[in-house]
N, C-alpha and C positions, 0 to 999 in steps of 0.2 A: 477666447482662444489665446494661447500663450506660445511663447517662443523655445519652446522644449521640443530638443528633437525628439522623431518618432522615429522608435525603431523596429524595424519588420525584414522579413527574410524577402529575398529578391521572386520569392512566390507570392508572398503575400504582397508588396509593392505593383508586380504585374496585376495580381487580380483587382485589386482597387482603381488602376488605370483601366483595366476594363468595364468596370462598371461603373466610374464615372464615363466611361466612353457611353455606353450603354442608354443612361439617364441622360446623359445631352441629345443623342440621334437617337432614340426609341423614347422616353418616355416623355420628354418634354414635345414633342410635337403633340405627342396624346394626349396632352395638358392641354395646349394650345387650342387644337382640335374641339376639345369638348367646353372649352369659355365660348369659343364663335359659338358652339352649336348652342351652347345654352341663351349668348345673347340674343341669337334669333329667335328667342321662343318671348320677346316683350320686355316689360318691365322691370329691369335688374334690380329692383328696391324690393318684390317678393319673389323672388328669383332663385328655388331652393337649387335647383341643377347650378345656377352660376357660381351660388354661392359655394357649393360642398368643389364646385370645380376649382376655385379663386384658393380655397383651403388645401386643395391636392398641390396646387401649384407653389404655395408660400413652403409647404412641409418638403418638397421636390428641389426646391432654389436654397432649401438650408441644408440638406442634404450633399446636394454638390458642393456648395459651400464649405461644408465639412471635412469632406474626403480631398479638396482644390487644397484644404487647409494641411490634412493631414501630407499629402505628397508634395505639400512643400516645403514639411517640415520634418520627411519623409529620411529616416538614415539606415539605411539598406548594410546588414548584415549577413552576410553569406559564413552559415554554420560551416560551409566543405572548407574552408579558410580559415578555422581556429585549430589553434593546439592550443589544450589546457587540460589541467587533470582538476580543476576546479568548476562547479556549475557558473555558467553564465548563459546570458540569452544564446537563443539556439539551441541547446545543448540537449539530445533526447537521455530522458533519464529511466530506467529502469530501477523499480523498488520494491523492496514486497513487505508486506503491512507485519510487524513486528508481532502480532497478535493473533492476525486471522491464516497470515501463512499468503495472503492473496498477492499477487503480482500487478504491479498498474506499473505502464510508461507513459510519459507524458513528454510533447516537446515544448520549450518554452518558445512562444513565437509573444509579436506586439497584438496591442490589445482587440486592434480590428480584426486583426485572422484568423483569432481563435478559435475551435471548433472541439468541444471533448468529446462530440463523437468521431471525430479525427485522431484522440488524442492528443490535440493543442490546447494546450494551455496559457492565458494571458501572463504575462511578465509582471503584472498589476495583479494577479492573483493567489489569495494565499498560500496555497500549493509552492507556485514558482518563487513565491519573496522569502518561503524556508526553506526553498535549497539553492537560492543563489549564494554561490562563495562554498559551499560542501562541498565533498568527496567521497569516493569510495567508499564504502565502511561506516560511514555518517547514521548518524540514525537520529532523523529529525520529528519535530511533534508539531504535527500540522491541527490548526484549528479553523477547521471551516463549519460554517453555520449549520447546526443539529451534532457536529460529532467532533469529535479528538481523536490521531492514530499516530502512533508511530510507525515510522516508513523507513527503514533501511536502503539504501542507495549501494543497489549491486552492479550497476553498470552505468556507463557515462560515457556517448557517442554524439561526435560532430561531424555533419554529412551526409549524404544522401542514402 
């Protein structure tokens, strides 16, 4: 883990506090839960219930560990507060494929929040790292794995 802030919109910050909330009071008791139950069933040395339990529990504690990490190093950008006529995080973009006529928008959120069927896109991904710093008018050549396109950037919105 390094000391590089994370940057995420004030949505995607709330939802990560929810489900680290989530994983400490619902699933770790259910972790807990099922080591007692499995140690009651005898001998923890062939102990497949203890053991796949023991395995939930270590992948659970690096988990929150994770997310404790990320919202600590958490820097919370709220897109309705920028002016810019240049792509930066946040920033939903409207483009349409220079070739096939197709229209895609994408909004650049941090890498936890992502969702392309939301239309989020990570700030770490090819898409968002060629049209960070573009404009209007832009027409950039994105290379993501199986294809190449160029993208025309017809609109550039910060906010809800």
């Amino acid at each position: 883990m390094s000391d590089n802030p994370v940057p995420m919109t004030p949505e995607g910050h709330k939802k990560l506090q929810e489900e680290l909330k989530y994983l400490k009071a619902v699933e770790r008791p259910k972790i807990v839960d099922a080591i007692e139950v499995a140690r009651g069933h005898g001998d923890l040395s062939e102990n497949a219930e203890y053991d796949a339990a023991k395995e939930k529990q270590g992948q659970l504690m690096g988990k929150i560990a994770f997310i404790e990490d990320q919202l600590a190093r958490a820097q919370i950008i709220d897109p309705s507060t920028i002016v810019q006529d240049k792509i930066v995080f946040g920033a939903s973009v409207k483009m349409v494929d220079v070739d096939s006529g197709e229209e895609l928008s994408y909004q650049i959120v941090g890498a936890y929040e992502s969702d392309i069927k939301l239309g989020k896109i990570s700030i770490e991904s090819p898409i968002a790292k060629s049209l960070i710093g573009k404009e209007i008018g832009d027409v950039v050549k994105v290379v993501t794995p199986g294809r190449s396109r160029e993208l025309e950037i017809i609109k550039i919105h910060y906010g809800h």
